[in-house]
PDB file of N, CA, C, O and CB in Angstrom:
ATOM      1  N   UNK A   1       6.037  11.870  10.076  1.00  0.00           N
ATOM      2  CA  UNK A   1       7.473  12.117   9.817  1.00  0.00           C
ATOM      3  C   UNK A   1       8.336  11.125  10.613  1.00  0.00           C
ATOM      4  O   UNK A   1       9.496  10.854  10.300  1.00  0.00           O
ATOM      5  CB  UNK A   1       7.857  13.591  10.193  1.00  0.00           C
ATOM      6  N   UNK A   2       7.610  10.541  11.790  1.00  0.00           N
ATOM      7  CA  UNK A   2       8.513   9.609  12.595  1.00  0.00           C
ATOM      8  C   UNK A   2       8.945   8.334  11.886  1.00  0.00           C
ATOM      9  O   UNK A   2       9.973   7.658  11.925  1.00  0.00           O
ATOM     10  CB  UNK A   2       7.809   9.193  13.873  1.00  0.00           C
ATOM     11  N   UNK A   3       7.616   8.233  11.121  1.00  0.00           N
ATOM     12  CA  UNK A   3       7.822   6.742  10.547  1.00  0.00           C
ATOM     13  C   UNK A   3       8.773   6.829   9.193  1.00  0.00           C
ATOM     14  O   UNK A   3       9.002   5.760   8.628  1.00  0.00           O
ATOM     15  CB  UNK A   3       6.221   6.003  10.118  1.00  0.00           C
ATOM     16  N   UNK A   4       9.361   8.092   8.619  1.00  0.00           N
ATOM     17  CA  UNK A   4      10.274   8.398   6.959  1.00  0.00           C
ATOM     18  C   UNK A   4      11.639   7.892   8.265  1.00  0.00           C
ATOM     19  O   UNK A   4      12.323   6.893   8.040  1.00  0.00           O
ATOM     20  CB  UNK A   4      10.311  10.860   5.822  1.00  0.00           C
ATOM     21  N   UNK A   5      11.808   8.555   9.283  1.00  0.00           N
ATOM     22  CA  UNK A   5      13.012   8.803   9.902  1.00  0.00           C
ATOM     23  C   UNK A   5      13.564   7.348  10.395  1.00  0.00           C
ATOM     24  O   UNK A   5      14.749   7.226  10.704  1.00  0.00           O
ATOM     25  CB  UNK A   5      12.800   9.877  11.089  1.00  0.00           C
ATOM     26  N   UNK A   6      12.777   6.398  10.447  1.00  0.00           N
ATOM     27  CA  UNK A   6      13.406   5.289  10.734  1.00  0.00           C
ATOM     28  C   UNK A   6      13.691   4.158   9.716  1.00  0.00           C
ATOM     29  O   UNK A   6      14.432   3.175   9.727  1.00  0.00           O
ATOM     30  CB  UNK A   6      12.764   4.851  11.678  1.00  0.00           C
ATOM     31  N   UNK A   7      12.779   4.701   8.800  1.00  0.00           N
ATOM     32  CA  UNK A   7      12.823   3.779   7.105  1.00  0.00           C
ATOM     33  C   UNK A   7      14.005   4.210   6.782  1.00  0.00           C
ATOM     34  O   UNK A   7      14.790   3.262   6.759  1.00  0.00           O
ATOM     35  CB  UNK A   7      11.609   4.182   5.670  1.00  0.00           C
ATOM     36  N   UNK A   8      14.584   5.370   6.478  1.00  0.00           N
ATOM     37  CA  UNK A   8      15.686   6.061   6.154  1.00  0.00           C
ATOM     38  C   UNK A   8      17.025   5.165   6.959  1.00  0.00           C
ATOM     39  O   UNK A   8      17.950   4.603   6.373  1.00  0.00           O
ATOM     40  CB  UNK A   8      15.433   7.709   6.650  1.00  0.00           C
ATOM     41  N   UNK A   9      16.839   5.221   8.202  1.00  0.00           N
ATOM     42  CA  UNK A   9      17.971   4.575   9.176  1.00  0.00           C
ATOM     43  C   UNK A   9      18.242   3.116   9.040  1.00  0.00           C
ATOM     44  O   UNK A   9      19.346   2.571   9.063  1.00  0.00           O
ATOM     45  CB  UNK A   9      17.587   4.754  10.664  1.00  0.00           C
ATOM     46  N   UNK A  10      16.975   2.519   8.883  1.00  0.00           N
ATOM     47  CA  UNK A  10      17.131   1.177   8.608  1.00  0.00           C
ATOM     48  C   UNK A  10      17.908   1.024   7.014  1.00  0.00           C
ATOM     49  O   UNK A  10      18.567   0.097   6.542  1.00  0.00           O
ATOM     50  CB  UNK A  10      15.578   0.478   8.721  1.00  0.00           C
ATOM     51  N   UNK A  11      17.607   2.027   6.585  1.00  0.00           N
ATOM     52  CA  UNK A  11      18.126   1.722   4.830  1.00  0.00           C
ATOM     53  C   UNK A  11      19.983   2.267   5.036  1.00  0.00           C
ATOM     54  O   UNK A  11      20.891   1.901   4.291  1.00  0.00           O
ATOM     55  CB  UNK A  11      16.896   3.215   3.227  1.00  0.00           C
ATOM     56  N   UNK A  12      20.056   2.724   5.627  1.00  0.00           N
ATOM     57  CA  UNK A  12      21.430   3.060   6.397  1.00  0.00           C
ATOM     58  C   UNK A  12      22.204   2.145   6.985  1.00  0.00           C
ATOM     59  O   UNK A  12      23.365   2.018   6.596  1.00  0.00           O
ATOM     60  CB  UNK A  12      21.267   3.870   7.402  1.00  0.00           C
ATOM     61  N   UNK A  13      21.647   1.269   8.126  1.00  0.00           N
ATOM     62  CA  UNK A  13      21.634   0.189   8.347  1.00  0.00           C
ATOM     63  C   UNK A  13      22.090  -1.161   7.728  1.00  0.00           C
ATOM     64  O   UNK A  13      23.086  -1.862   7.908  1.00  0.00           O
ATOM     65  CB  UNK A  13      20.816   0.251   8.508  1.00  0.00           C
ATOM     66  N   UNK A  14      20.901  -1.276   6.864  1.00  0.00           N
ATOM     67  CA  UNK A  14      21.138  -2.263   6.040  1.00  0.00           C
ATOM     68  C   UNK A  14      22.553  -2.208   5.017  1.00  0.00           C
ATOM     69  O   UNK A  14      23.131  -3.106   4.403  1.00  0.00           O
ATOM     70  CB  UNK A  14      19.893  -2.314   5.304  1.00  0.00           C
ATOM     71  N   UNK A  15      22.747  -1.146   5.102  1.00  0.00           N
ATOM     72  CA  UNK A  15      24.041  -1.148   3.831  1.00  0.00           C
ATOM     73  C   UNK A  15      25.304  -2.173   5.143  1.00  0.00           C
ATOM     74  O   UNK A  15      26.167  -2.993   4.828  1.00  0.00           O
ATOM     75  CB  UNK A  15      24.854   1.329   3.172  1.00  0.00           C
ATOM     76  N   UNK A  16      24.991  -1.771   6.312  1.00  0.00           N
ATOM     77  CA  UNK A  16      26.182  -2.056   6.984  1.00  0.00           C
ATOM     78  C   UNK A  16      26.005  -3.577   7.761  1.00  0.00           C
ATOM     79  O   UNK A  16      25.449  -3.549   8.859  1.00  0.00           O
ATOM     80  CB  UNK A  16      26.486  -0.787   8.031  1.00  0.00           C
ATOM     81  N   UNK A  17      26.357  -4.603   7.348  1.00  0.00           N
ATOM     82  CA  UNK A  17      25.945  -5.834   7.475  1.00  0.00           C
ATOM     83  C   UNK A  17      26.447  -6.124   9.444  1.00  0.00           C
ATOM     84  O   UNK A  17      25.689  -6.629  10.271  1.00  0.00           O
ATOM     85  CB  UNK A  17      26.830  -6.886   6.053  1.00  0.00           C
ATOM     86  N   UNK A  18      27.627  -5.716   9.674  1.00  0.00           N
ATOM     87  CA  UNK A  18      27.268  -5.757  10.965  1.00  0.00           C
ATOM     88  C   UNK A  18      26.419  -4.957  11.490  1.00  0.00           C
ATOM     89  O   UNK A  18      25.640  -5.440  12.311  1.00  0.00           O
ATOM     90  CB  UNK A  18      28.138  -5.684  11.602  1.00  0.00           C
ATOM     91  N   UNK A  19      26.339  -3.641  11.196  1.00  0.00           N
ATOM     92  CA  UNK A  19      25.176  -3.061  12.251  1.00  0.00           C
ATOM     93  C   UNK A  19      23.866  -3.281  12.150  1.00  0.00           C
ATOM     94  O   UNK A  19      23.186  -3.238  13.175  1.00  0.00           O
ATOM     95  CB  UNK A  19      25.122  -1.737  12.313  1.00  0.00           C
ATOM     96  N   UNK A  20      23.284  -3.552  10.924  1.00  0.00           N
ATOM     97  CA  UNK A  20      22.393  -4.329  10.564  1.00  0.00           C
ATOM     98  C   UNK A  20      21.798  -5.905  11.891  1.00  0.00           C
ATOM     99  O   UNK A  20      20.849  -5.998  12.669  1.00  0.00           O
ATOM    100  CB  UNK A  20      23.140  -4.733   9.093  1.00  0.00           C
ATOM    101  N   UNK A  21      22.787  -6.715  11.582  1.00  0.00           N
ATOM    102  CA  UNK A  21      22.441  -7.649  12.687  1.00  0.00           C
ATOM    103  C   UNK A  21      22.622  -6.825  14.097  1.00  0.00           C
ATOM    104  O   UNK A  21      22.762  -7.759  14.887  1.00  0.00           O
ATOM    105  CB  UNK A  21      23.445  -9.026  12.619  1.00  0.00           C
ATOM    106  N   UNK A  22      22.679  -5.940  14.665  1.00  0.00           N
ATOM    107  CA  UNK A  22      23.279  -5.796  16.032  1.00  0.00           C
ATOM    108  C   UNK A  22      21.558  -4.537  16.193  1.00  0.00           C
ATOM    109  O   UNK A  22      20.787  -4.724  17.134  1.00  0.00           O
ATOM    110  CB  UNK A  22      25.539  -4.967  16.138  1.00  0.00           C
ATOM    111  N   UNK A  23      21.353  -3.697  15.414  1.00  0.00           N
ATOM    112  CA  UNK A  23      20.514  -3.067  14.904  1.00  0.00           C
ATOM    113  C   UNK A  23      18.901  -4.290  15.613  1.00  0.00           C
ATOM    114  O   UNK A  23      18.135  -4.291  16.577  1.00  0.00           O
ATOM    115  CB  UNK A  23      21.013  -2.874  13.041  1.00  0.00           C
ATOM    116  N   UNK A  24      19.149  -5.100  14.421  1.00  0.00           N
ATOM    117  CA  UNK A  24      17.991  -5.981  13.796  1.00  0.00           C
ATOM    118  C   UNK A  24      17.573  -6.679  15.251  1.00  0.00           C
ATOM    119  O   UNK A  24      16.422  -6.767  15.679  1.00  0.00           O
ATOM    120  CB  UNK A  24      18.561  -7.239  12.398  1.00  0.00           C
ATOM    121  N   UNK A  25      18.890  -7.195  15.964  1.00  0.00           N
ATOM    122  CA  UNK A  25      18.785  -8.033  17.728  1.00  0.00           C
ATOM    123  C   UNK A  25      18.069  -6.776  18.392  1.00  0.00           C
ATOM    124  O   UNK A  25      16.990  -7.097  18.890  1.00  0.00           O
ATOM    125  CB  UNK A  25      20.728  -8.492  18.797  1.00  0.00           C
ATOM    126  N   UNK A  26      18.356  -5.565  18.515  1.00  0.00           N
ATOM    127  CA  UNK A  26      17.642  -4.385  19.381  1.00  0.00           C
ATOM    128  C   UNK A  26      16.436  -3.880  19.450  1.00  0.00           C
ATOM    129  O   UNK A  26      15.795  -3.474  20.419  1.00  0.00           O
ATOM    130  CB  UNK A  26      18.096  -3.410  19.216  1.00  0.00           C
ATOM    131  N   UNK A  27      16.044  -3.974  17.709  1.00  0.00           N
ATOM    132  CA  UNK A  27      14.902  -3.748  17.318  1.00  0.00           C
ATOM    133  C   UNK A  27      13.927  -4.623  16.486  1.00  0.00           C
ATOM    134  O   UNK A  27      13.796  -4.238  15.324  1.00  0.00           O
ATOM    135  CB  UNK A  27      15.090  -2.815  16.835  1.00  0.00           C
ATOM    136  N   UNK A  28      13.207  -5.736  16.845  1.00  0.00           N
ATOM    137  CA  UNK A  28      12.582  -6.679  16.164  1.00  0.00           C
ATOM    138  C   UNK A  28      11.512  -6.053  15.100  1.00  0.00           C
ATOM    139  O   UNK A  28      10.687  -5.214  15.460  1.00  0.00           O
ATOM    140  CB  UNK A  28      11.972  -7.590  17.169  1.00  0.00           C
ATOM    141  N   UNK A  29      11.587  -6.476  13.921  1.00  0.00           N
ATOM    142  CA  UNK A  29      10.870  -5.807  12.813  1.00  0.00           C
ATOM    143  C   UNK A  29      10.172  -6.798  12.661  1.00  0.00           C
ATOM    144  O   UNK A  29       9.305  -6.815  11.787  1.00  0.00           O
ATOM    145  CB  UNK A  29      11.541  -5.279  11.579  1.00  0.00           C
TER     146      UNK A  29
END
């Protein structure tokens, strides 16, 4: 279940182009 909860956030994320990059610098994928 840990791993739906962050796919979900990142897809959240991604809609939002700054938080996305600020996101993306914090957490290297």
């Amino acid at each position: 279940m840990s791993w739906n909860l962050p796919q979900l956030y990142a897809s959240a994320l991604h809609r939002c182009s700054r938080t996305s990059c600020i996101f993306q610098a914090n957490q290297p994928v």
